[in-house]
N, C-alpha and C positions, 0 to 999 in steps of 0.2 A: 545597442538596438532598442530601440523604444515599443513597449508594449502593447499592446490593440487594447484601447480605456474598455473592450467588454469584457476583459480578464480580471478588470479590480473587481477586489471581492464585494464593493458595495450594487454594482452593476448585477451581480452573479445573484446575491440575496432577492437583488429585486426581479430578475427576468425567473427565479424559480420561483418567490411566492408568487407572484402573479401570474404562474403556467396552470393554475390549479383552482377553480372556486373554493374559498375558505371552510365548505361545512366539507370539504374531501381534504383539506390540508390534512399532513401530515398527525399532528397533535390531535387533530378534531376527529380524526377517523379511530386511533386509540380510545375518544374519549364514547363516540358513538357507539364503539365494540365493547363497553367496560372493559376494555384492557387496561389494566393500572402500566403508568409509563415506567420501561424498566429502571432501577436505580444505578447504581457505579457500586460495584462490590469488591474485594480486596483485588488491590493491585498485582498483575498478571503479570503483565505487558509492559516495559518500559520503552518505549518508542521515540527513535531517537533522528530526526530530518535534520542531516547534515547542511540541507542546501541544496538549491536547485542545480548548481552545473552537473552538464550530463554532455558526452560524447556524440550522443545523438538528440532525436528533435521529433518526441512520434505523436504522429497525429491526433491521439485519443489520450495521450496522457495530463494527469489531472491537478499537476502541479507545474505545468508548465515550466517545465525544466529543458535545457538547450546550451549548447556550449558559449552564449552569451550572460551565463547568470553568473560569474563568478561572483561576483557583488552580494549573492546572497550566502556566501556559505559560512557557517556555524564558526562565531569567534573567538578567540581563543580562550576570552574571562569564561564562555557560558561550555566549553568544552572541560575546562575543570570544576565547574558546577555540576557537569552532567558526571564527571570524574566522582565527586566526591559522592553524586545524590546513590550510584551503585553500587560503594558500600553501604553507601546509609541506609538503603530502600530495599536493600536486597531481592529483586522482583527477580521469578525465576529464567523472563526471558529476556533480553535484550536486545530488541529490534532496529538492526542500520539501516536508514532507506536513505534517498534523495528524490531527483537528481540521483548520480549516481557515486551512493557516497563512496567508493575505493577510491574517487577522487581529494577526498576530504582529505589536509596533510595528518590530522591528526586521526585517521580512523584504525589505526593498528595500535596506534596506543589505547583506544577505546575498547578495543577487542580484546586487547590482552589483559584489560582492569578490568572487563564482563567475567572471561574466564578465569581469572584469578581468583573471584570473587564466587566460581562457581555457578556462575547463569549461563541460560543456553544461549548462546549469539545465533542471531539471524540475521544473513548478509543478503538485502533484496536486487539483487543484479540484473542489468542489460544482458550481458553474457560477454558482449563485444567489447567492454572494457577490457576483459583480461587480456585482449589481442594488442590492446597499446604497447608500446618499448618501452614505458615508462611502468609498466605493469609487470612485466615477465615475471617476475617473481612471486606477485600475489596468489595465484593458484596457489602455489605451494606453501605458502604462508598461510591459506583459510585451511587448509588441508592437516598443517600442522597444530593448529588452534581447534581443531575436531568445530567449525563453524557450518550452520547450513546455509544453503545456499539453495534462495527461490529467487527462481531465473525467469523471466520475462520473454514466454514463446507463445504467439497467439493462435500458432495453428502447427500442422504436422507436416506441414505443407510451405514449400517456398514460396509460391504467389501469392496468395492473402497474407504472410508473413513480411514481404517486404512491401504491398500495398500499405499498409498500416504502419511498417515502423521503419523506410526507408529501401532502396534499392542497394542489394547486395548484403543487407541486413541476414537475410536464411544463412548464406554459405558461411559468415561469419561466427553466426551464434552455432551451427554446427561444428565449426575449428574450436571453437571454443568449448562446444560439448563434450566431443574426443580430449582435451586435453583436461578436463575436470575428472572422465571415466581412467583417462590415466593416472591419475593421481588418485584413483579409490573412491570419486563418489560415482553415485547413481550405480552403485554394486550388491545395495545391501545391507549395507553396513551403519549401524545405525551413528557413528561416532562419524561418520560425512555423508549425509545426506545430502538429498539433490531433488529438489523440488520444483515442475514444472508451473507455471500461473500462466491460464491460456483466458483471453477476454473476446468474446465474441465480436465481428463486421459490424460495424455501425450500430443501426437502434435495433438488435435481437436482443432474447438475453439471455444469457449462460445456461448451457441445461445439458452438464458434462454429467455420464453415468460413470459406473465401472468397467461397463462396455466400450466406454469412451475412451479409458485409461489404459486398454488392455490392446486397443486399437494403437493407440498413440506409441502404445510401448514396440510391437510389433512393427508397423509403418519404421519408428525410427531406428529399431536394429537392423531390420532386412535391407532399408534403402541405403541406411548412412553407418550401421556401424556404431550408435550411440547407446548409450545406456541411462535411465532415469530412474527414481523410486515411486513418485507420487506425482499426479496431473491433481492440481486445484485450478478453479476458477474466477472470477470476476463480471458482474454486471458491470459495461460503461456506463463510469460516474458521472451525471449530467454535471461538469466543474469543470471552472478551467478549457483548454484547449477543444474538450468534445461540448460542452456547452455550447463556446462559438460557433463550431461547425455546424449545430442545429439548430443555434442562431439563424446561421446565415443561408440552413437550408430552409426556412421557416418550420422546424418539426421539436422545438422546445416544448409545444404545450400535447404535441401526440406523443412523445417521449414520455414523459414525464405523466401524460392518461395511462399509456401502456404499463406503466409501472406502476402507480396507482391501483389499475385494475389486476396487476396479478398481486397483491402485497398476502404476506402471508405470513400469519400470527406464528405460526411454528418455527419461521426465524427469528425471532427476538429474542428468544432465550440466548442466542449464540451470537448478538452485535458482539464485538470486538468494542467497541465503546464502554460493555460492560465491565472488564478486566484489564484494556489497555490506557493507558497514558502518555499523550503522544506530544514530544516535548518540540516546539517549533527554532528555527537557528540561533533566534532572538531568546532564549528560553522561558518563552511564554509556553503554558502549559491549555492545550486543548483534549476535548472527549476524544476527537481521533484525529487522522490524517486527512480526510474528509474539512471536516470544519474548521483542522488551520488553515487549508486552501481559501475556506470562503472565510476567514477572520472571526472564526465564533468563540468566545471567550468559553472558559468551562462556565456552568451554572448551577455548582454546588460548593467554588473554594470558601474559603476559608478566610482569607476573605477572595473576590474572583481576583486579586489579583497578586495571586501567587505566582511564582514562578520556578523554575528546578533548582535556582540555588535555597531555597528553604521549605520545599517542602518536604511535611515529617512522614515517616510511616501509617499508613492507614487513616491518616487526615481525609481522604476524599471519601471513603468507605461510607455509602445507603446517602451520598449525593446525587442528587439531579443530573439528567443530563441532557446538552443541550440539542435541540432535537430544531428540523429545518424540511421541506417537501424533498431534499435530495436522500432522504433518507429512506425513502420510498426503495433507491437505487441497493441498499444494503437486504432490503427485507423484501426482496420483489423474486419470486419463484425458489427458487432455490434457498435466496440468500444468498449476502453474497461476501466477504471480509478479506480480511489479507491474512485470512488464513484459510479461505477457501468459503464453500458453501455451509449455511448456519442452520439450515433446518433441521428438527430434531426428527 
């Protein structure tokens, strides 16, 4: 299937600097506020994009992932590179995403060199994967590898759940709840965790409390029976697949003001670009998941064109980083990361 040309990342560069006059870009509003721009400080985060294929195809997702990408996924040289760099690098977390990587052939062998190695794995999941035949046994395999597991639910509720990330999408990612709770997570338990990631309708943006969490927990035992530990969130990333859509509703440059005008200094302590390293399938190495979408190189290697088969321990440490008006989307109200809200 051939791609929509507004999805390359050079189109995507240019429809977000141009949403924004340059004395409010990104950079210039830092420099307005004497904010010094944060640095890259020891490696946290090892983060690891298997590749786009995914089982499903949702509207808002930001790496335009679809069960037409096998083409992209993570090759076999750059998966023993990533192999070797988690002894070498020792980071304490180790982040699977895609697409949806339980599809990756090699992701259990990845999981089992993280935990071998003593890092926490983090498995970022649809949910409805585990429902494939070709899956059955993965629940019980992350379960036994004590892996978390942040699962991809945008609301508490079936109908904004399946408007957003397909029809019949709720009943699924619930079968799939139940059978996570049965295997021990969302119990408690700090050795299987189970982590909800809800991303707000269209252009709002995320503004989940603990009342929010306490609701969600509630709503989902009484009605279905389910059990979770933690609700985090997500601002839609103006990138990728929701970009277009506000593309093509003409609402890129009120997007993109809206976030601007809520941006807020007391997230930046907490970018995830700070402590993560986010390795792309080719294993080129970007600041985050965010800017391998849009093709943004790091801009403090060593030299930039490092990649996970050599890079050393703390080589990136009090680097640059490289910084874009989508950026707005991580430090806009709350904050926003893949690890949830950044504000201190």
């Amino acid at each position: 299937m051939r791609r929509d040309a507004a999805l390359e990342p050079t189109l995507q560069r240019h429809l977000l600097q141009g949403a924004l006059p340059r004395e409010v870009s990104f950079a210039s509003n830092l420099s307005r506020r004497a904010l010094e721009p944060p640095l890259r400080g020891p490696l946290r985060v090892l983060q690891l994009n298997l590749g786009r294929l995914c089982n499903m195809r949702c509207h808002h997702c930001h790496v335009d992932a679809g069960p037409d990408q096998g083409a992209t996924q993570m090759g076999e040289a750059v998966v023993e590179q990533c192999l070797a760099a988690i002894e070498r690098l020792r980071p304490k977390v180790v982040d699977l995403t895609g697409g949806a990587p339980e599809l990756h052939g090699r992701f259990r062998d990845l999981v089992r060199a993280a935990r071998g190695q003593g890092c926490h794995v983090i498995d970022r999941s649809n949910l409805t994967v585990l429902l494939l035949p070709a899956m059955a046994d993965l629940g019980a395999f992350l379960a036994a590898q004590e892996v978390e597991i942040v699962a991809s639910l945008p609301d508490p509720e079936a109908g904004p759940t399946d408007v957003q990330r397909g029809e019949g999408t709720w009943a699924a990612s619930i079968e799939a709840l139940r059978k996570l709770n049965a295997l021990g997570y969302g119990q408690g338990d700090p050795a299987r965790p189970l982590t909800l990631m809800s991303n707000p309708a269209g252009t709002r943006l995320q503004q989940l409390t603990a009342c929010d969490e306490q609701r969600w927990k509630r709503q989902l035992l009484e009605a279905h029976g389910v059990r979770f530990d933690r609700l985090i969130g997500l601002n839609n990333m103006p990138i990728a697949r929701f970009l277009q859509q506000l593309q093509r509703d003409g609402l890129v440059n009120d997007y993109l003001k809206l976030l601007q005008g809520a941006f807020n200094p007391g997230a930046l302590g907490g970018l995830m670009c700070r402590d993560t390293l986010s390795v792309a399938p080719d294993g080129d190495l970007h600041d985050c998941d965010f800017n391998q979408m849009l093709d943004l190189p790091l801009a403090g290697g060593k030299p930039i064109e490092r990649t996970i088969a050599d890079l050393t321990s703390g080589e990136l440490e009090g680097s640059p980083i490289a910084w874009g008006n989508h950026c707005y989307g991580c430090s806009a109200g709350q904050g926003s990361s893949c690890a949830g809200a950044t504000a201190s």
